[in-house]
N, C-alpha and C positions, 0 to 999 in steps of 0.2 A: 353756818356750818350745815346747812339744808339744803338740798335741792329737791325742787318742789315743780311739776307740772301740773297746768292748768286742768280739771276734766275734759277729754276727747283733743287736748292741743298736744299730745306727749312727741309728734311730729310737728312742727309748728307750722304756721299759716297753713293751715290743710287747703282753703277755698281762694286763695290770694295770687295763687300762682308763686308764690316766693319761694327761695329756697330751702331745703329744708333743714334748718338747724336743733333735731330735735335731738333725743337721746337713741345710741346705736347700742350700747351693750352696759350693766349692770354686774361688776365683780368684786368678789373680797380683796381686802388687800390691808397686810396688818392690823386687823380686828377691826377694820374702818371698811369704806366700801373705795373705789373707782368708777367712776362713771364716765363713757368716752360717747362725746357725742358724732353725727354723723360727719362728721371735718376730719374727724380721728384725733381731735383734742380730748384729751383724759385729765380730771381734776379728781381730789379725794376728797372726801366728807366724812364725819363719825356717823352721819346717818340720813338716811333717804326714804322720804315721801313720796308716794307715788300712787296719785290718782286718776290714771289712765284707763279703760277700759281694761279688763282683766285679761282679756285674750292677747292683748297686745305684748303681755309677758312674754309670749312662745311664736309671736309671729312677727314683731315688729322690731321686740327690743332683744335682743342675744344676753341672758340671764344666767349667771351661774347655779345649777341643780339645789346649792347644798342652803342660798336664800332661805327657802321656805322648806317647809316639811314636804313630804310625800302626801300624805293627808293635806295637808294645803296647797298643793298645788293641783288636786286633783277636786279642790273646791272650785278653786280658781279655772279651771279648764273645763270644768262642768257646769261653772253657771249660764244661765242661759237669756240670751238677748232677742230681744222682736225686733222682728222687721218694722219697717215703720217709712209710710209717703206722703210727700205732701208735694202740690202744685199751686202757685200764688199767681193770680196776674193783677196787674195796674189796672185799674179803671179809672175812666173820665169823672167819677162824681158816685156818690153815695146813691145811686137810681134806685137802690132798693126803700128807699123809703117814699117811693113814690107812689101815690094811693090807686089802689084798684078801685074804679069807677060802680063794679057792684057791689062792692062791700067794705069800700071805706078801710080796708086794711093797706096795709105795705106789701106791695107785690110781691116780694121776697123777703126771707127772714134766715139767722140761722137754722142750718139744716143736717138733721140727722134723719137718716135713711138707710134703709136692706140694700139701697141699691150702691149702685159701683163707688161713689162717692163716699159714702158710709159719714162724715163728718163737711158740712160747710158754713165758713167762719168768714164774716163781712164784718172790717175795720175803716170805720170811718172817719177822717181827719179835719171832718168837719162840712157846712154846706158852701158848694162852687168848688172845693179842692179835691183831688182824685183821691180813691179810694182803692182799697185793695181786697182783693177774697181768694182767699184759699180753699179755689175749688174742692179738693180732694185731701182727708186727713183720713190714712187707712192704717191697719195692722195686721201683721200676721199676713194669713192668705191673701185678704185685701189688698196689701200690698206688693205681693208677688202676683198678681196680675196684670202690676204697673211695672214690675222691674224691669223689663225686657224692653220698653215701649221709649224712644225717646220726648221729648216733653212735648213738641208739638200735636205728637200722638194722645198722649195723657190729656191733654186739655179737650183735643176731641172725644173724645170719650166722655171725661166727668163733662160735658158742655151738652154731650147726645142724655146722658143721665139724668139733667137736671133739665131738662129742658120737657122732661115726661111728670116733674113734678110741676115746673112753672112752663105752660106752653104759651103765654103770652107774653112773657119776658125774652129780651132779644138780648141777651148778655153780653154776648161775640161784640154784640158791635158797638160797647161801651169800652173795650179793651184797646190800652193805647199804648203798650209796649210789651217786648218779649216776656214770654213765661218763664218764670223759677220753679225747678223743682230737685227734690233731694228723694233719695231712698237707701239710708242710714247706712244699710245692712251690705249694700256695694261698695262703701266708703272704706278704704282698709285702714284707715286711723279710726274709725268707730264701730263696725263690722255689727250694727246693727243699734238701732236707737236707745232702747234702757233695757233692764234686767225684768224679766217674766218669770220668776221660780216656779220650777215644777211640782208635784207630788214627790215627795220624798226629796226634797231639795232642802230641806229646812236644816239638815245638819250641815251641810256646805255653807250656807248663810251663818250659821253661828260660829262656825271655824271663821269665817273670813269676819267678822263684825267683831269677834273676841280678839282679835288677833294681837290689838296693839296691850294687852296684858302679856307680858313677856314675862315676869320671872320664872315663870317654869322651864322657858325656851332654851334649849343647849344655846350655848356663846355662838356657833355659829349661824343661827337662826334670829341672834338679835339685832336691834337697830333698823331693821329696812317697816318702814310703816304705810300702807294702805288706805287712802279715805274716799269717799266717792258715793252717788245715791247707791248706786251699787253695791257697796258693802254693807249697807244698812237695810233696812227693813220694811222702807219705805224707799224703792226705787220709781224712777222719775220725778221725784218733788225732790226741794232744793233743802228741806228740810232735814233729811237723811243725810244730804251730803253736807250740810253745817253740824249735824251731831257727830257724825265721823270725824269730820275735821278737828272737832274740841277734840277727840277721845284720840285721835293722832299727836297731836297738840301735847295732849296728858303723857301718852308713853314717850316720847320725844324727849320731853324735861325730864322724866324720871329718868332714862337711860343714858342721858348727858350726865346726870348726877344732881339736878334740880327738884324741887319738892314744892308741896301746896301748905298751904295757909290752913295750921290746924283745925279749924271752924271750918272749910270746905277743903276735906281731902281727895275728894274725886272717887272711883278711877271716873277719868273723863266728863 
């Protein structure tokens, strides 16, 4: 009696190229909800989960006003998302552990730096197998320096960047298949990587994280529940997004008409 989307999947296969059978519009419909996905199949539910990006309420999905409160929806329209880049490419082998002849160190290493790259992260799958480095992991303005750039661009750059910290290392030409890269915030199924709260953002965050306490809520405001790093207090870690989930979880049974185990009554 739930219908439940994955975080950032509420359109689905976003990167697959498949169709998309995600959800098109969210409405009441005799104290229960409607949920008509993008086919224009509509099924009902007593109640719905939903932990999508938050903006995707008012740009993705067609939501009925009377859902949430005024106050709540202006938490939810005001929270706020970083940008966010990253560029990976394949390499031939783990070269970075290869020793510098005047100092016995590893010619490269993870790297954090002022410069354009600002984060870079070598995964290695072992010796003789390829390996992989995520030249560039940026935020914010960092990131909006790469948005514009398609990836072949991106890589010359983070490759002209890193190459003023290691200028004996030849990286290019350890690189043995096309580059990936993402910048979240172009993505209109995610419109931007995780939640950044601002000064004076903290009451927004407690309206959206208290949410699934509902008895105070008018009837038409009940049943539809929220969970996501997002909504919690700790956004980007998966731990946020596992406490929301119990605390969805909790209001969920209670408004089915389910209850907890005297010795732990919750909420959530």
């Amino acid at each position: 009696g739930i219908v439940h989307w994955p975080v950032g999947t509420t359109l689905a296969s976003l990167h697959s190229g498949a169709p998309r059978a995600g959800v098109a519009s969210i409405a009441r419909d005799d104290g229960g909800f409607v949920v008509t996905d993008a086919w224009g199949d509509a099924r009902h539910y007593p109640a719905v989960l939903i932990t999508c990006q938050s903006w995707l309420l008012t740009t993705q999905i067609e939501c009925d006003e009377s859902l949430f409160s005024a106050r709540m929806w202006t938490a939810l329209d005001r929270t706020r998302y970083m940008q966010s880049s990253k560029t990976f490419v394949l390499v031939d082998r783990p070269f970075w552990k290869d020793k510098n002849p005047h100092t016995g160190r590893d010619v490269m290493s993870m790297t954090l730096t002022d410069r354009l790259t600002r984060g870079t992260y070598l995964f290695d799958n072992g010796e003789g197998k390829p390996g992989v480095i995520c030249l560039t992991y940026s935020w914010m303005s960092d990131a909006m320096k790469m948005l514009p750039h398609p990836v072949d661009h991106r890589v010359r750059l983070a490759l002209a960047a890193l190459r003023k910290i290691y200028p004996d290392v030849d990286i290019a030409r350890h690189i043995i298949s096309d580059p990936i890269t993402v910048s979240w915030e172009a993505d209109a199924h995610f419109l931007g990587a995780f939640k950044g709260a601002l000064p004076g953002h903290y009451r927004y965050n407690q309206r959206m994280y208290a949410h699934f306490m509902q008895d105070t809520l008018p009837a038409e405001q009940r049943g539809i529940f929220i969970a996501g790093d997002d909504v919690s207090w700790t956004p980007a870690w998966v731990e946020g997004a596992v406490q929301t989930s119990l605390n969805a979880v909790w209001g969920i049974m209670r408004h089915l008409g389910g209850g907890t185990q005297p010795d732990n009554p919750g909420p959530g």
